[in-house]
py3Dmol code that shows the C-alpha trace and the ligand (Angstrom):
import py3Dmol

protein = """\
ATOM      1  CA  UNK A   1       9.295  93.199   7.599  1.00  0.00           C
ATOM      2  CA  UNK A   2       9.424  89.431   8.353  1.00  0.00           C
ATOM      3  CA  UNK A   3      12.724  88.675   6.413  1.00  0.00           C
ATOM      4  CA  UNK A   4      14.336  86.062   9.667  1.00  0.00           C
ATOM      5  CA  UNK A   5      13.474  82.604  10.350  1.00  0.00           C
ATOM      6  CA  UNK A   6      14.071  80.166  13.051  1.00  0.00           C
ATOM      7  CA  UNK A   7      16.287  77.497  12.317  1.00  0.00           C
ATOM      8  CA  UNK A   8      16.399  74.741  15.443  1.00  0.00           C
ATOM      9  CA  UNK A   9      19.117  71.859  15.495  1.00  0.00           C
ATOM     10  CA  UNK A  10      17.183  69.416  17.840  1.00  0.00           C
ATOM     11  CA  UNK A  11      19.892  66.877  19.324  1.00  0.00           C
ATOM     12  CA  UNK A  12      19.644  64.403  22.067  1.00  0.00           C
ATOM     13  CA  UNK A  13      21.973  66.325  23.730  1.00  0.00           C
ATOM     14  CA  UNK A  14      21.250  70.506  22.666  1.00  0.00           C
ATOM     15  CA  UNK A  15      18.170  72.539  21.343  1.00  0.00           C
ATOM     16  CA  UNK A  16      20.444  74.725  18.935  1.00  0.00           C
ATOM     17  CA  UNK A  17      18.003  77.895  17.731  1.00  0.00           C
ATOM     18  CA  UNK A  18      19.562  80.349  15.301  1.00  0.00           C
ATOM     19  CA  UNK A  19      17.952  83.271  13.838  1.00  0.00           C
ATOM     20  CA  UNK A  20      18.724  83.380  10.425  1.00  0.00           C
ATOM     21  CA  UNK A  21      18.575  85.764   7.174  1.00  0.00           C
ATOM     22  CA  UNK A  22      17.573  85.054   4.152  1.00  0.00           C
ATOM     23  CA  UNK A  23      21.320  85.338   2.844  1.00  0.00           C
ATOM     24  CA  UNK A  24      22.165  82.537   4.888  1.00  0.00           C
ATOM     25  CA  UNK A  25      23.522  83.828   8.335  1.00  0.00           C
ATOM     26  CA  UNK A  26      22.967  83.848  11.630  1.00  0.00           C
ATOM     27  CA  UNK A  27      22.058  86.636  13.359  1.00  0.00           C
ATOM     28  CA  UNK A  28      21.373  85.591  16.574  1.00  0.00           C
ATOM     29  CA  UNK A  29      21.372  81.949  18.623  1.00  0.00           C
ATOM     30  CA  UNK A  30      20.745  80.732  21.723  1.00  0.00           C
ATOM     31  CA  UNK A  31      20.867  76.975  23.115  1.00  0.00           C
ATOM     32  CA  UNK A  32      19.367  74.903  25.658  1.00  0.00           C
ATOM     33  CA  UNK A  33      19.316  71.382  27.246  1.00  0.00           C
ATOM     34  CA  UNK A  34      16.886  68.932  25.727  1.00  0.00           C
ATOM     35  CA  UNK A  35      16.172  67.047  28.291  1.00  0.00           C
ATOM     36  CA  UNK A  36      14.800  64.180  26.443  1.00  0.00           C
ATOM     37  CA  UNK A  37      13.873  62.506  29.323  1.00  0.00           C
ATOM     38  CA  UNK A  38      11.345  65.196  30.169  1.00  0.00           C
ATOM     39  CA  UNK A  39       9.423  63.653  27.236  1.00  0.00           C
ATOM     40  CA  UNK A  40       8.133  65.115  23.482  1.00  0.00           C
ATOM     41  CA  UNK A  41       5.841  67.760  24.838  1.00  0.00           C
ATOM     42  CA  UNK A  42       8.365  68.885  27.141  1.00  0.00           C
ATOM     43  CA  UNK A  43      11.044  69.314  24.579  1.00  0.00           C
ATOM     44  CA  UNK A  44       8.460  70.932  22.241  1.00  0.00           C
ATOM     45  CA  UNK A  45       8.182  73.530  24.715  1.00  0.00           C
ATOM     46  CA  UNK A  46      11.537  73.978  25.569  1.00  0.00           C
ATOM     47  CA  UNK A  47      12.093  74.673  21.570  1.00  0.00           C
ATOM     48  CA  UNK A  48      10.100  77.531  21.599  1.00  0.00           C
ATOM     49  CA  UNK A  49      11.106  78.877  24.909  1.00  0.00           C
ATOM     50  CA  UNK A  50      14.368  78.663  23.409  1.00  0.00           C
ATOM     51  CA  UNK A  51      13.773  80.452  20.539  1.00  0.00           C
ATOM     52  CA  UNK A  52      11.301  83.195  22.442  1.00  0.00           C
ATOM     53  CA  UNK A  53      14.479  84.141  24.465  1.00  0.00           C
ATOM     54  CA  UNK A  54      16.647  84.138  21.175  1.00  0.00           C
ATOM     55  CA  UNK A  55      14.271  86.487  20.003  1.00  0.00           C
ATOM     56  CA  UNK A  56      13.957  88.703  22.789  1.00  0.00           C
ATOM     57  CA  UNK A  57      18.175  88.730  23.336  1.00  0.00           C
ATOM     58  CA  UNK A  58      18.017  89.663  19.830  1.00  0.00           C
ATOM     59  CA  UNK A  59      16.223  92.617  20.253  1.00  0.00           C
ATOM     60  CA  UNK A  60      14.696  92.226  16.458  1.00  0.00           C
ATOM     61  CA  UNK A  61      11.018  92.223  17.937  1.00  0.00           C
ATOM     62  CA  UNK A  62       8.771  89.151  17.302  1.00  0.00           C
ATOM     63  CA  UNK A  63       6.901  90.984  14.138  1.00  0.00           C
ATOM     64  CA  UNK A  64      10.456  90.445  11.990  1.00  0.00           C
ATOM     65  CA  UNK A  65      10.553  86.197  11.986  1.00  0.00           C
ATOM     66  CA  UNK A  66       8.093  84.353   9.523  1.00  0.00           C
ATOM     67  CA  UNK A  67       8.558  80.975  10.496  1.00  0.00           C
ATOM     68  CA  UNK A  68      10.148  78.147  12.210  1.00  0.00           C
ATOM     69  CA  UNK A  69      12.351  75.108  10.314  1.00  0.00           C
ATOM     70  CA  UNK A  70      13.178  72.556  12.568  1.00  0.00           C
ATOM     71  CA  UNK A  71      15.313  69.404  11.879  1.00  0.00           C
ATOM     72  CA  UNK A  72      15.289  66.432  13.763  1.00  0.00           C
ATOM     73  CA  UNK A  73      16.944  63.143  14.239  1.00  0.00           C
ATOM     74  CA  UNK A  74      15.081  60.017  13.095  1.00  0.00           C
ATOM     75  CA  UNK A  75      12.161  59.180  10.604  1.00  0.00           C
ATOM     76  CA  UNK A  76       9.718  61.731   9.708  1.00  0.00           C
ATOM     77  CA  UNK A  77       6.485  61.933   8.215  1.00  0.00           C
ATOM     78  CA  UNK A  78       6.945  64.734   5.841  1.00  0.00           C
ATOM     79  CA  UNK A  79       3.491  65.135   4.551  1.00  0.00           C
ATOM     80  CA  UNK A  80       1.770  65.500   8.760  1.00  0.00           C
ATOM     81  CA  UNK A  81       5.033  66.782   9.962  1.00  0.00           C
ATOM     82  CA  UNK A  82       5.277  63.736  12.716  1.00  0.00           C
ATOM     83  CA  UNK A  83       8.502  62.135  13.519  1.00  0.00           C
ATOM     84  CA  UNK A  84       7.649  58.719  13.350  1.00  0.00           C
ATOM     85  CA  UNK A  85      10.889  57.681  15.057  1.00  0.00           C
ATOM     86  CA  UNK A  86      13.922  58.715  16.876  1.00  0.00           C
ATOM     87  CA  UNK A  87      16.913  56.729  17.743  1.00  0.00           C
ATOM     88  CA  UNK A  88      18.390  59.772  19.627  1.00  0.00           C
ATOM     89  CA  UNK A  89      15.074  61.072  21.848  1.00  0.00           C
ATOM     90  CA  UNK A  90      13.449  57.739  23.614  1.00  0.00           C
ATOM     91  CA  UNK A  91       9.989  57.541  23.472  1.00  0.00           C
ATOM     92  CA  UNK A  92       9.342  59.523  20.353  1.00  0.00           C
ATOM     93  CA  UNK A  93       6.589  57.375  18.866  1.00  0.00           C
ATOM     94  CA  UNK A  94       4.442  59.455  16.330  1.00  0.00           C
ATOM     95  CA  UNK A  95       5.250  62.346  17.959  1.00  0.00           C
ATOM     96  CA  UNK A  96       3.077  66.111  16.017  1.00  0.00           C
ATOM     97  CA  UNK A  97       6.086  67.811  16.753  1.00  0.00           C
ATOM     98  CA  UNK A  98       4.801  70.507  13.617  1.00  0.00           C
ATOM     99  CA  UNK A  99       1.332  70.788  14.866  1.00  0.00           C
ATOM    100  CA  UNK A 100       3.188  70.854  18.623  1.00  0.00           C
ATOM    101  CA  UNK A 101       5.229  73.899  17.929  1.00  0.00           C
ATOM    102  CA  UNK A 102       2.906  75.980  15.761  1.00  0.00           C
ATOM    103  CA  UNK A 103       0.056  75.763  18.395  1.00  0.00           C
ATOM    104  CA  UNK A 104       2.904  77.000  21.219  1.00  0.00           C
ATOM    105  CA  UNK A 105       5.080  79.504  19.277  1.00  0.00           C
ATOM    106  CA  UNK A 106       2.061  81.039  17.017  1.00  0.00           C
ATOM    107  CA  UNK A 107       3.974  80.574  13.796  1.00  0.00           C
ATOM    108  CA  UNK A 108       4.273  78.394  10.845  1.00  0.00           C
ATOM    109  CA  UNK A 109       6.190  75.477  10.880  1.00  0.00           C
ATOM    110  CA  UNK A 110       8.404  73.098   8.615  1.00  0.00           C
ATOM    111  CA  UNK A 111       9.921  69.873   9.839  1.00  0.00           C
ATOM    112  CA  UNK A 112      12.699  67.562   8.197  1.00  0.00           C
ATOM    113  CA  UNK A 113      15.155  65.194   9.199  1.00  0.00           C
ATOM    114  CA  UNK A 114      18.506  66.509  10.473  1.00  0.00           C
ATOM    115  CA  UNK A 115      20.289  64.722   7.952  1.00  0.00           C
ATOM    116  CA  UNK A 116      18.179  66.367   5.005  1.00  0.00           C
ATOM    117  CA  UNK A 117      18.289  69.823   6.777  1.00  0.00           C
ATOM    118  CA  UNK A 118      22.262  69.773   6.844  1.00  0.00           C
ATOM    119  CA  UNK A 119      22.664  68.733   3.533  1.00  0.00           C
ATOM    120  CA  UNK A 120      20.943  71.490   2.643  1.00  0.00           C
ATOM    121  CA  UNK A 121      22.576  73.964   4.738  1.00  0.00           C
ATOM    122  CA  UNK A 122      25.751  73.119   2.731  1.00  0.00           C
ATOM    123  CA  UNK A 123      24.211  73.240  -0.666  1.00  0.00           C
ATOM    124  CA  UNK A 124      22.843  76.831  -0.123  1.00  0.00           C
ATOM    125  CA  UNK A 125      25.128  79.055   2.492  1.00  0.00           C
ATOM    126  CA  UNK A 126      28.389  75.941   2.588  1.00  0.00           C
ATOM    127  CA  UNK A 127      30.377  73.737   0.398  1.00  0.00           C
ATOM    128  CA  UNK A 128      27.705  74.141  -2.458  1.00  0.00           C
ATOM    129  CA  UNK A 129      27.004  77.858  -2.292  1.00  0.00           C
ATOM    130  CA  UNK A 130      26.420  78.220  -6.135  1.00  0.00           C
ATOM    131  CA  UNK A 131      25.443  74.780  -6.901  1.00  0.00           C
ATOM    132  CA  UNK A 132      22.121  73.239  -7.053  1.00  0.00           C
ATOM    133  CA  UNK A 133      22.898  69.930  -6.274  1.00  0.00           C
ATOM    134  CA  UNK A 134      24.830  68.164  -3.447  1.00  0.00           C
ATOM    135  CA  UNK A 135      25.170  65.113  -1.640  1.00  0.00           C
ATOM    136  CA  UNK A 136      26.297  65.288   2.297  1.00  0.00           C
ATOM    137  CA  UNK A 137      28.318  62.331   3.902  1.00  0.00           C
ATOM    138  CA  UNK A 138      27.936  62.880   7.504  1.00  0.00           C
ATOM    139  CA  UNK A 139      30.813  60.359   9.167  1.00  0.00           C
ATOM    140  CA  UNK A 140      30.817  59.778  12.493  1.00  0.00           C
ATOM    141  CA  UNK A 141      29.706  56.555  14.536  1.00  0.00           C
ATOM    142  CA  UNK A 142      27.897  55.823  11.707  1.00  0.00           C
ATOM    143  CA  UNK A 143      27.355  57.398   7.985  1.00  0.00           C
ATOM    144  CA  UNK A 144      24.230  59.445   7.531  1.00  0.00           C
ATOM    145  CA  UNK A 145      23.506  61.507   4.300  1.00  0.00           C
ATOM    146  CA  UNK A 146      21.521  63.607   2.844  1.00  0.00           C
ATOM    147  CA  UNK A 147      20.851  64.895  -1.224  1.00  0.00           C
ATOM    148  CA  UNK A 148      20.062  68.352  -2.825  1.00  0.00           C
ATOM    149  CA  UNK A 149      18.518  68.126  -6.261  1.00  0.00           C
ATOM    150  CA  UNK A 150      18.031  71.381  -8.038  1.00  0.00           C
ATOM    151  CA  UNK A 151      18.363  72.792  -4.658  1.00  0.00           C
ATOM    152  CA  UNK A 152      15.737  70.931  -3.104  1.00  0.00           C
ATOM    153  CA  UNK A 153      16.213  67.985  -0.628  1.00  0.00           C
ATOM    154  CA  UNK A 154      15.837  65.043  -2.348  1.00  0.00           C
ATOM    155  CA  UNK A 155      13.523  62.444   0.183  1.00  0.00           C
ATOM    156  CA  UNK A 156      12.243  59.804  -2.462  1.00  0.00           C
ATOM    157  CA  UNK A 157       9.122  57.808  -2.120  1.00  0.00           C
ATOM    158  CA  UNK A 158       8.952  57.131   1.357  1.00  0.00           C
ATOM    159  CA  UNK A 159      11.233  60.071   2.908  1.00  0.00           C
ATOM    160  CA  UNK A 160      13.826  57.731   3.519  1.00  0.00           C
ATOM    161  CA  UNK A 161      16.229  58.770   0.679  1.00  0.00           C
ATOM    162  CA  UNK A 162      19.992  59.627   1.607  1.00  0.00           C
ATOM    163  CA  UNK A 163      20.629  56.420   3.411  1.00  0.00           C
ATOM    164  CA  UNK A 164      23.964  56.281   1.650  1.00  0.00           C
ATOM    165  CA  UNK A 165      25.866  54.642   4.703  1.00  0.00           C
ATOM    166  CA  UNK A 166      23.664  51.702   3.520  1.00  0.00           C
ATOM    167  CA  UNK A 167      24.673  51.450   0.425  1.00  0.00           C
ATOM    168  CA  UNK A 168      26.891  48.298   0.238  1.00  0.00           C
ATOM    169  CA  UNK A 169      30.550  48.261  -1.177  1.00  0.00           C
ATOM    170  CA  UNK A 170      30.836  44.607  -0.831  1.00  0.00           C
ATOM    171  CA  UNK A 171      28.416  41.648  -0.999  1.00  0.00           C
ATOM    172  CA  UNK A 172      30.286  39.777   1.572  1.00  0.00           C
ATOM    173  CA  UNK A 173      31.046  42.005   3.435  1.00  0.00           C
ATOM    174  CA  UNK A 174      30.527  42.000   7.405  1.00  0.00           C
ATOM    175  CA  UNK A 175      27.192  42.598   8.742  1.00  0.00           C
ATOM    176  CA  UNK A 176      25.695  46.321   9.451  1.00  0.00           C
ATOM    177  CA  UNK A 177      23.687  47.767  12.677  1.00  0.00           C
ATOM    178  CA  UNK A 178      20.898  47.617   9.411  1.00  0.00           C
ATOM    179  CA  UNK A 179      21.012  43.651   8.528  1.00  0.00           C
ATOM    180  CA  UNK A 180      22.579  44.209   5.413  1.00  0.00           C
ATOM    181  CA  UNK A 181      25.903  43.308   4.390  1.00  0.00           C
ATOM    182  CA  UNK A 182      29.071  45.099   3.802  1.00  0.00           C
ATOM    183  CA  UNK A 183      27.528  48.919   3.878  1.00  0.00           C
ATOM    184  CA  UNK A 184      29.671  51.629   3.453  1.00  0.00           C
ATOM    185  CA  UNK A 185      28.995  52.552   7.272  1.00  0.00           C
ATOM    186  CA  UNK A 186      30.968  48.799   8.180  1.00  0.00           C
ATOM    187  CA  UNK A 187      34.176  50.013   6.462  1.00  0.00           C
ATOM    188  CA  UNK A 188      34.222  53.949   6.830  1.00  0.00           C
ATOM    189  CA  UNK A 189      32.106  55.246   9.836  1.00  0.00           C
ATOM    190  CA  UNK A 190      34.643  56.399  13.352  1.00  0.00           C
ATOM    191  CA  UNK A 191      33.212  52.878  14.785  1.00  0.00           C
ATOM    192  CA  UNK A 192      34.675  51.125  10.901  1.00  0.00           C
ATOM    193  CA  UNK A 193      38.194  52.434  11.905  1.00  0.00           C
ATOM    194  CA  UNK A 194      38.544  51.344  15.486  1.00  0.00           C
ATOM    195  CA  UNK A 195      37.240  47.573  14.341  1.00  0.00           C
ATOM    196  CA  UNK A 196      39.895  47.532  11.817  1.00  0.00           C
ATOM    197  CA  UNK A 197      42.444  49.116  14.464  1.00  0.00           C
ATOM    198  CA  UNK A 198      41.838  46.573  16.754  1.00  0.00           C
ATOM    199  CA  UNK A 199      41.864  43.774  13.769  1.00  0.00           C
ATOM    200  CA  UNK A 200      45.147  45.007  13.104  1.00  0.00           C
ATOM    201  CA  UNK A 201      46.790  45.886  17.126  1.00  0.00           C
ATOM    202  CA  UNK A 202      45.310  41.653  17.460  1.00  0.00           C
ATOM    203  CA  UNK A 203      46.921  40.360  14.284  1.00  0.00           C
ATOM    204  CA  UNK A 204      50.377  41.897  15.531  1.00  0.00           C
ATOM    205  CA  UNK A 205      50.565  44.877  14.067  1.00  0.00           C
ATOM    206  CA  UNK A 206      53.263  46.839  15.708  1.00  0.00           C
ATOM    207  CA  UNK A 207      51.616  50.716  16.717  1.00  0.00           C
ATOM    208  CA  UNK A 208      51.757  53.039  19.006  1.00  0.00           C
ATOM    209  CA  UNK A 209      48.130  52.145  20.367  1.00  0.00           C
ATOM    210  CA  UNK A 210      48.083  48.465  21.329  1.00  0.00           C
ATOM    211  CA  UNK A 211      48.214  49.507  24.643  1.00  0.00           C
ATOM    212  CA  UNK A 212      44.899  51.776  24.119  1.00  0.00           C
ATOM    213  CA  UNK A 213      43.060  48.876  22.584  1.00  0.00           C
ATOM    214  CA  UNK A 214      40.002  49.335  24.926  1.00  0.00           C
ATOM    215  CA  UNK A 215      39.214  52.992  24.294  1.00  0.00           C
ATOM    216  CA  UNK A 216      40.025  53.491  21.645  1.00  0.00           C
ATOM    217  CA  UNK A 217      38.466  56.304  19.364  1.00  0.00           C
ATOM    218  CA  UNK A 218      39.086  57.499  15.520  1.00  0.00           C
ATOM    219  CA  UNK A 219      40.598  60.424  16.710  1.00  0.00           C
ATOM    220  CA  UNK A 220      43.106  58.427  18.418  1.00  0.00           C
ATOM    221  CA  UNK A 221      43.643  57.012  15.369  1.00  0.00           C
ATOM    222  CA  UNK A 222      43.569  60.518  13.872  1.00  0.00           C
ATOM    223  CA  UNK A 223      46.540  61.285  16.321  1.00  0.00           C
ATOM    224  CA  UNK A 224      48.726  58.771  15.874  1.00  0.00           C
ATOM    225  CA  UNK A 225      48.707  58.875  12.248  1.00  0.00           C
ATOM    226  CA  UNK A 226      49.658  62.498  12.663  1.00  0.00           C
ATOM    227  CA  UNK A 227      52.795  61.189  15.016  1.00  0.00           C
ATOM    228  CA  UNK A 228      53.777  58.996  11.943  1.00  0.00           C
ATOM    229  CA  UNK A 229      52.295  55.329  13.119  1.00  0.00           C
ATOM    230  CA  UNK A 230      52.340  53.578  10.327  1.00  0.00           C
ATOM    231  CA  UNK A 231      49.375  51.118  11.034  1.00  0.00           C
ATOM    232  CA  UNK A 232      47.314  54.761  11.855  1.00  0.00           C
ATOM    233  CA  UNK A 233      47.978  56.180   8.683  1.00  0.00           C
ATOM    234  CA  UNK A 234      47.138  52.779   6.697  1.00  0.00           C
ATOM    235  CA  UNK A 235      44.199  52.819   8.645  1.00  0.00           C
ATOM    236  CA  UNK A 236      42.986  56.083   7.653  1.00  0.00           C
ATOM    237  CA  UNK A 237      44.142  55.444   3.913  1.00  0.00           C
ATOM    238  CA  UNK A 238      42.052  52.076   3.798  1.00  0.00           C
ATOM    239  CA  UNK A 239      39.163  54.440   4.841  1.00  0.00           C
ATOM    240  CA  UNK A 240      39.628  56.825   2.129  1.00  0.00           C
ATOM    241  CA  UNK A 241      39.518  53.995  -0.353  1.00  0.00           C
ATOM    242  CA  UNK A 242      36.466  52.777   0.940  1.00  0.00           C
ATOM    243  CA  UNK A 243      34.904  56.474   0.670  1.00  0.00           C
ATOM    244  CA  UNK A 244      36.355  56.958  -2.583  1.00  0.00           C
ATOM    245  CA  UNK A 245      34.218  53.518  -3.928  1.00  0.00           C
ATOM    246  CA  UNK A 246      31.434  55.128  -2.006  1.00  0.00           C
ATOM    247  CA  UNK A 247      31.548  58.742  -3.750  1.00  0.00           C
ATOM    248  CA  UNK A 248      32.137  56.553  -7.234  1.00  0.00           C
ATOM    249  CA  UNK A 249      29.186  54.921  -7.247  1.00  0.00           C
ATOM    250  CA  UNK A 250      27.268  58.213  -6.028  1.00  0.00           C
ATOM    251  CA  UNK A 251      28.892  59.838  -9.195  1.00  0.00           C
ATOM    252  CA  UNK A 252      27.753  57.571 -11.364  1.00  0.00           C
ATOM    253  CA  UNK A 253      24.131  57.887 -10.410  1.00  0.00           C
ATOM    254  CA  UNK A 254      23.499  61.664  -9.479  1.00  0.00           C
ATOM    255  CA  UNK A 255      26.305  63.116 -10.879  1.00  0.00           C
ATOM    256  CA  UNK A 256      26.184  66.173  -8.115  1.00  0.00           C
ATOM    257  CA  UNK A 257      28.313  69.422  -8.613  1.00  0.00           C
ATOM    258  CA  UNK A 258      29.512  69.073  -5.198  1.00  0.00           C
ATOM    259  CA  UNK A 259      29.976  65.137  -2.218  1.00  0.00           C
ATOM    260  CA  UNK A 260      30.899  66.869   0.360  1.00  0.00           C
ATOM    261  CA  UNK A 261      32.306  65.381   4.195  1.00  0.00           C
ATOM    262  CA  UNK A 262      31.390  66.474   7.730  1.00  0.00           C
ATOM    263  CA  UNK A 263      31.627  64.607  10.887  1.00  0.00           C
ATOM    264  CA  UNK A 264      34.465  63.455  13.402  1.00  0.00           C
ATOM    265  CA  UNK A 265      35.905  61.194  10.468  1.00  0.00           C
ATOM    266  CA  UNK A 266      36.156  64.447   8.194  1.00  0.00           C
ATOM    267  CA  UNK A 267      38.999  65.755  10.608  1.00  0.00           C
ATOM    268  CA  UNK A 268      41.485  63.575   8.921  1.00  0.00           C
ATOM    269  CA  UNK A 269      42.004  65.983   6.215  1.00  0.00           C
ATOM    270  CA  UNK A 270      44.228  65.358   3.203  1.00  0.00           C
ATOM    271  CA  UNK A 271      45.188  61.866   4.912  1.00  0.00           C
ATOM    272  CA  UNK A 272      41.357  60.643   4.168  1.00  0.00           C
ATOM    273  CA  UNK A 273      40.636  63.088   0.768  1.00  0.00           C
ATOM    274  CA  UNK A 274      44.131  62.168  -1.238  1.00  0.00           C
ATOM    275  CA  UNK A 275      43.708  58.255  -1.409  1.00  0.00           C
ATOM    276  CA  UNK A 276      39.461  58.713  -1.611  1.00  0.00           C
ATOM    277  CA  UNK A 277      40.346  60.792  -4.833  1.00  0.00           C
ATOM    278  CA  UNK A 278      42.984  58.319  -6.171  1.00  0.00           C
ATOM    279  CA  UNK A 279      40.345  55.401  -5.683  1.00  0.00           C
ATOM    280  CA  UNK A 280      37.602  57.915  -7.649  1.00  0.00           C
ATOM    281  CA  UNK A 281      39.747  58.687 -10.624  1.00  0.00           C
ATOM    282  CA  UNK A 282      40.551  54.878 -10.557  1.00  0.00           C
ATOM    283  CA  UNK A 283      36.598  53.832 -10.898  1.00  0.00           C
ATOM    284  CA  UNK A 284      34.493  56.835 -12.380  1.00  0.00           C
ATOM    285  CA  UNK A 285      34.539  58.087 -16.445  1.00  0.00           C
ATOM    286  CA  UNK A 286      36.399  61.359 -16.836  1.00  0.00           C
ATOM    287  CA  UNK A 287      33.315  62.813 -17.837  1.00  0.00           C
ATOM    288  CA  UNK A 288      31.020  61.818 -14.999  1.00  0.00           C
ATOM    289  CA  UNK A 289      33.623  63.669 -12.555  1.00  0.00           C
ATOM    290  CA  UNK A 290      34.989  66.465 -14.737  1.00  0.00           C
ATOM    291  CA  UNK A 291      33.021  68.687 -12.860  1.00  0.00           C
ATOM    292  CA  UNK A 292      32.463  67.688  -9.395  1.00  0.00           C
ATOM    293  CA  UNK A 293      34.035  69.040  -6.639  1.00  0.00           C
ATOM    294  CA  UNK A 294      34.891  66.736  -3.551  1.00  0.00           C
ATOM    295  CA  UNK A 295      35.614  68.465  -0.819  1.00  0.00           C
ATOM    296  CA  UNK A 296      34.662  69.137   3.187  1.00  0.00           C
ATOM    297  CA  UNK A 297      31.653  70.560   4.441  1.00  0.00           C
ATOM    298  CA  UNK A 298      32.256  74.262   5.400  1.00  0.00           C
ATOM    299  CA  UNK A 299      29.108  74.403   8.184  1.00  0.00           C
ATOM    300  CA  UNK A 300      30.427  71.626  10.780  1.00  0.00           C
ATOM    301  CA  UNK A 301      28.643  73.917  13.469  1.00  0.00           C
ATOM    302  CA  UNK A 302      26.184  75.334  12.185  1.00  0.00           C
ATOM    303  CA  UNK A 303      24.642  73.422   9.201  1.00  0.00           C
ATOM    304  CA  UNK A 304      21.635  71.832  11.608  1.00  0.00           C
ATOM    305  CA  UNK A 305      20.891  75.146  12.598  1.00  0.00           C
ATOM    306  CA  UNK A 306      20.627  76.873   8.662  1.00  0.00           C
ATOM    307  CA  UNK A 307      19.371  74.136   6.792  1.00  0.00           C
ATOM    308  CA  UNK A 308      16.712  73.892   9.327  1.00  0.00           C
ATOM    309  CA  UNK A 309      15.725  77.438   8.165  1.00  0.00           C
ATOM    310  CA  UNK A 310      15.957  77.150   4.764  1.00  0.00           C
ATOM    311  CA  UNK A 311      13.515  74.544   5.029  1.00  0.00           C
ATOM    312  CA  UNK A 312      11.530  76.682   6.405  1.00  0.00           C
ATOM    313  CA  UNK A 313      12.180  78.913   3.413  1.00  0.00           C
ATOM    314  CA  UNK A 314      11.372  76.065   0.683  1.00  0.00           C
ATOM    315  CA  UNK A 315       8.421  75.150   2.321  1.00  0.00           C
TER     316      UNK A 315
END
"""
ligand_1 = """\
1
ZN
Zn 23.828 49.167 6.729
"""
view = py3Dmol.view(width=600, height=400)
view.addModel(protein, "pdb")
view.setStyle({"model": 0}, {"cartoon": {"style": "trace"}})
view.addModel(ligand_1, "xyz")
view.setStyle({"model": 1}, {"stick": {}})
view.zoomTo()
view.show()
């Protein structure tokens, strides 16, 4: 009986495959390289050599899997399965990466964005198990997001939905990698933090990392907020804020059962989720967030890897 599927986490860095159930788990995985560099039909291959060795370390036999789901960084045309663009894999210019795997591995195919495909993994096996709609903040050197609506990834007109790092929080506020100004990604991405950090060590701000000021990371700042620095911790609470007017203006809109956080920024814990809360209760109606929960992801690893499945699934 076919009841596994595929899921592959393609990363500049990693191939993740997982073999996954259709409760939600992994039953096997296996990871390789990318080698980006190697070019698109290189890495096509290498996805389904990848997943023909999970398979056979698996020992399920190749009659039990019904598909592939694979999710993948950049812009993607949904419809043709073609990633039209990847910031992470050079040289990925309308690439058939569906049509490219189906004609090597011999089995259907679904395709999404990474983004989309984690959100999802949260909604149905994570943070949202129970829930049928969620919103994802991924925060790390930027903000990337993705949203389930009645427990199907919401990509809007063009596919490009979920670009809530974009969404600005202040009209004048300083300029984005995107043009626009003041996005939520200026004031509450890892790269956000360090600015402000080093806004802060230059003003005269007494903390334990001035003398780090040129490597500095956010877990750094992470660290020393932990140790008790002062200008850390402030740091981190001015983030939260900034999150919290973020996840109020996502409330008002969507009203999801479940914003949940991933990503290096997410690591900050209580520090980040008490004053994000304090700023939501401040700006949203008591009955648009009665029933949301705000929380952290619960997939950090592994989301990429599931959601790309149950796209697969949903397909
Ligand atoms: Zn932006």
């Amino acid at each position: 009986m076919k009841e596994l599927v595929f899921g592959v986490d393609l990363g500049g860095t990693n191939i993740k495959v997982g073999l996954v159930s259709a409760e939600g788990t992994i039953v096997h995985r296996h990871q390789a390289e990318t080698l980006g560099e190697r070019g698109p039909a290189a890495v096509a291959e290498r996805i389904c050599q990848t997943a023909r060795q999970c398979v056979e370390a698996a020992d399920v036999g190749p009659d039990a899997v019904a598909g592939i789901g694979v999710g993948s960084p950049g812009t993607i045309d949904l419809e043709n399965g073609v990633v039209l663009f990847s910031p992470n894999l050079p040289g990925w210019d309308d690439i058939p990466l569906r049509r490219m795997i189906e004609d090597d591995i011999g089995l259907p195919c679904a395709l999404d964005n990474d983004a989309n495909v984690a959100a999802l993994a949260e909604q149905w096996a994570g943070a949202g198990r129970g829930a049928s709609s969620l919103v994802l903040l991924t925060l790390g050197t930027g903000i990337g997001g993705g949203i389930v609506l009645d427990g199907r990834v919401w990509h809007g007109a063009n596919g490009v939905a979920g670009e809530i790092g974009h969404m600005s929080i202040n009209p004048d506020g300083p300029r984005c990698g995107c043009g626009n100004l003041g996005c939520l990604e200026a004031y509450a991405s890892a790269t956000a933090m360090v600015r402000r950090m080093h806004q802060a060590i230059q003003s005269g701000r007494e903390t334990s990392l001035a003398p780090r000021l040129d490597d500095l990371t956010a877990q750094d700042i992470h660290k020393a907020a932990l140790a008790g620095d002062k200008a850390a911790r402030d740091n981190i609470e001015a983030t939260g804020r900034y999150l919290g007017v973020g996840v109020s203006n996502i409330m008002h809109i969507l009203n999801p059962q479940v914003i949940a956080f991933s990503g290096g920024v997410a690591a900050a814990g209580d520090m980040l989720m008490e004053p994000l809360l304090d700023e939501m209760e401040k700006r949203t109606l008591e009955a648009s967030r009665r029933d949301v929960k705000v929380c952290f992801a619960e997939l950090p690893r592994d989301a990429g890897v599931i959601g790309a499945a149950r796209c697969f699934m949903l397909r």
